[in-house]
N, C-alpha and C positions, 0 to 999 in steps of 0.2 A: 147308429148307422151301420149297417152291414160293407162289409170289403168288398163282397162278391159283386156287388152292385156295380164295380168298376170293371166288371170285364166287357161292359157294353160299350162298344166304340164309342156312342157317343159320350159317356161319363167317363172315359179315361182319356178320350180324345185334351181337353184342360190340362186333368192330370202331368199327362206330355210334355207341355207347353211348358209347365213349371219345374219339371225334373230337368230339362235338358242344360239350362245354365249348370248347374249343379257339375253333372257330368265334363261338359264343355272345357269349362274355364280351367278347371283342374289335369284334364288332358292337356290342354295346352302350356302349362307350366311344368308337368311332368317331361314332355314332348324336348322344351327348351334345357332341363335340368339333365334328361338323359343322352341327349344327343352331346351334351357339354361335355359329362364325364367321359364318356363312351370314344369320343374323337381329340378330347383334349387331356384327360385327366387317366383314362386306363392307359398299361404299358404297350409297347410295340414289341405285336409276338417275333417271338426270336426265329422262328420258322417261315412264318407268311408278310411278314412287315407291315406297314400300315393298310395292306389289303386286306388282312380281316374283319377293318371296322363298320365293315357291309355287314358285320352280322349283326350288328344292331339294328336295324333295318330291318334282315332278310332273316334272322330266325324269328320275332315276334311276328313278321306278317305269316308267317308260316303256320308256326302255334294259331293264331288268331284265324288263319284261310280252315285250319281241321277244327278248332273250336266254335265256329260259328258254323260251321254246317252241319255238325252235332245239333246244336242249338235250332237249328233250323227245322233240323228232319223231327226235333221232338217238338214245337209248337204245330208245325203243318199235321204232326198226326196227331195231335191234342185236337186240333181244327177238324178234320177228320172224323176223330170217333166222337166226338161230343157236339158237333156241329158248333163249335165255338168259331165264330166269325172274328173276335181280336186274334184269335192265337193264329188263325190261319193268314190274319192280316199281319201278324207279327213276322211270319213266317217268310210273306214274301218281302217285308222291311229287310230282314236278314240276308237274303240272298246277294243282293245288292253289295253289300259293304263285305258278306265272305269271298265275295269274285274279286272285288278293288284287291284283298290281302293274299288272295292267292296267286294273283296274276303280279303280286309286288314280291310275294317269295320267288316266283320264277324268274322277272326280273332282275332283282338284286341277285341272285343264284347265277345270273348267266354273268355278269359282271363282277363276281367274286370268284368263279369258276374258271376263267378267260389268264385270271396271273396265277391264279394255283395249281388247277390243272393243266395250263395249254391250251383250255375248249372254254365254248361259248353254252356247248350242249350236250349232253352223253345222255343214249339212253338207257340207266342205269333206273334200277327199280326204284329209286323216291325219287326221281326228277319227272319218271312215266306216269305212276302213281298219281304225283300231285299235279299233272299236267290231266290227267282223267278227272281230278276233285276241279280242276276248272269249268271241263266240260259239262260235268254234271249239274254246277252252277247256274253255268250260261244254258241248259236244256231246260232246268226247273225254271229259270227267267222267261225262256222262249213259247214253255209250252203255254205257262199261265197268260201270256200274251196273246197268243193264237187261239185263246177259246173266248167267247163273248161272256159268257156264263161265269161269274167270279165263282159261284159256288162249284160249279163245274171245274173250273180252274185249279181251285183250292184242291178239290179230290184226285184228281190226275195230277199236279204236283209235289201231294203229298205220298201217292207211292212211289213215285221218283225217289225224291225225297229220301227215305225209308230206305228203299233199296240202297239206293246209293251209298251210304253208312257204309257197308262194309269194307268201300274204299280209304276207312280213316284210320281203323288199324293196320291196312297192310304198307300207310306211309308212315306209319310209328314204326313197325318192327321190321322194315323192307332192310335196315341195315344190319338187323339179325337174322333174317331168312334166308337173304342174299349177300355175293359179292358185290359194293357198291362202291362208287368214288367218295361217296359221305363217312365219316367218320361217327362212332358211335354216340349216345346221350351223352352231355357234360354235363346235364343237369338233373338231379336222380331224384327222386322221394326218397329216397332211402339211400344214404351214403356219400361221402364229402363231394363238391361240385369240383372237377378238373380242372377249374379256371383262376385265374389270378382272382380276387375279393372285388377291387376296381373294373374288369370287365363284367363279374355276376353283377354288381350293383348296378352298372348301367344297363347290362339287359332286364333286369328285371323291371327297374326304371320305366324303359321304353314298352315292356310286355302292359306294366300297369296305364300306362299311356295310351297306347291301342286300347285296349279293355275299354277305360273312359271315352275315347273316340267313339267306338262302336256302339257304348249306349248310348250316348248324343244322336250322333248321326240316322240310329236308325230310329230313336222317337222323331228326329225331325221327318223321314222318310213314312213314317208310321203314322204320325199327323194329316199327312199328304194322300196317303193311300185311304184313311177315315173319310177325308174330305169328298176323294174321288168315288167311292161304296155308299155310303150312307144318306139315306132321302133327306134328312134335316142333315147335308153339310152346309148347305148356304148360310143357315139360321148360326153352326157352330162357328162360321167363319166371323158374323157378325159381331156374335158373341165377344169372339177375343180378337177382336181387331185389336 
């Protein structure tokens, strides 16, 4: 049996249905085990006191709001140039859940921001930055809505899409380009992490925890959107009632 055979909605559509526990369950034990260490078990910085422990929270949704819309602009333009109908369906699954974490880095950022800074909001280059990677969410959401045409949708999305990418390095390096209230990477590819062991263990924790959320969520979102495109969804829905 060939692999390829599953990029047809309707043969991965199943597929979905059976990966998401998988995903799921293990999000959610990660979720419990990270949030534990992270607020009960890491120390209290000596600087910001128990107000840092938003960054459990507000750096993976952050990570997760610029990695998923990476992810996003390369299935929309897989969808695109190949006229692949999963990827582009993949693509608006993605959008969805990269707006939920980007609009959750803003959030948590304005509530960690309010005892350390003073403010609730500065327009400093990663707060504008990742305030534009919402908007560009919320347009690739609005526009694929506004067209009847999904194939239509899919192509006008996907240069959004595309373009929009350039916004994800200028919120990685906005704190080496610019003067900003953010403080630089604690967490390097290459060379020791800045943080106590107990705070990296639980952000990485909670980083691994979104990641699992996000493939959950968006096969279930992914399943949904098969259903709503495809002429035999009825037949699929029967299927795996």
């Amino acid at each position: 049996m060939k692999l390829y055979k599953y990029a047809s909605p309707a043969m991965f559509y199943p597929v979905a249905g059976k990966m998401i526990p998988w995903f799921a369950i293990p999000a959610a034990l990660l979720f419990a085990v990270g949030l534990y260490v992270g607020f009960f078990v890491a120390p209290t910085d000596f600087q910001q006191g128990d107000a840092y422990r938003i960054m459990f929270i507000h750096v993976p949704a952050a990570w997760m709001g610029m990695f998923l819309y990476v992810l996003m602009a390369i299935y929309a333009g897989i969808g695109w140039a190949f006229n692949a109908r999963l990827s582009s369906m993949m693509a608006s699954a993605i959008a969805v859940t990269g707006a939920m974490f980007t609009l959750l880095s803003l959030v948590t950022g304005a509530f960690w921001g309010k005892p350390t800074w003073g403010t609730w909001w500065a327009w400093d280059a990663r707060m504008t930055s990742t305030l534009i990677l919402l908007f560009l969410y919320a347009g690739f959401i609005a526009l694929q809505a506004a067209i009847d045409d999904p194939r239509r949708a899919d192509r006008a999305g996907a240069v959004l899409a595309i373009v929009g990418v350039i916004n994800v390095p200028i919120i990685y390096f906005s704190v080496q380009w610019w003067n900003t209230l953010h403080q630089g990477a604690t967490i390097r590819l290459l060379g020791k992490p800045s943080i106590a062991a107990p705070m990296l263990t639980a952000l990485l924790i909670m980083l691994a925890a979104c990641w699992l959320y996000s493939v959950a969520i968006v096969l279930v979102r992914l399943r949904c959107i098969i259903l709503e495109r495809e002429q035999n969804a009825s037949r699929l829905a029967e299927v795996n009632a």
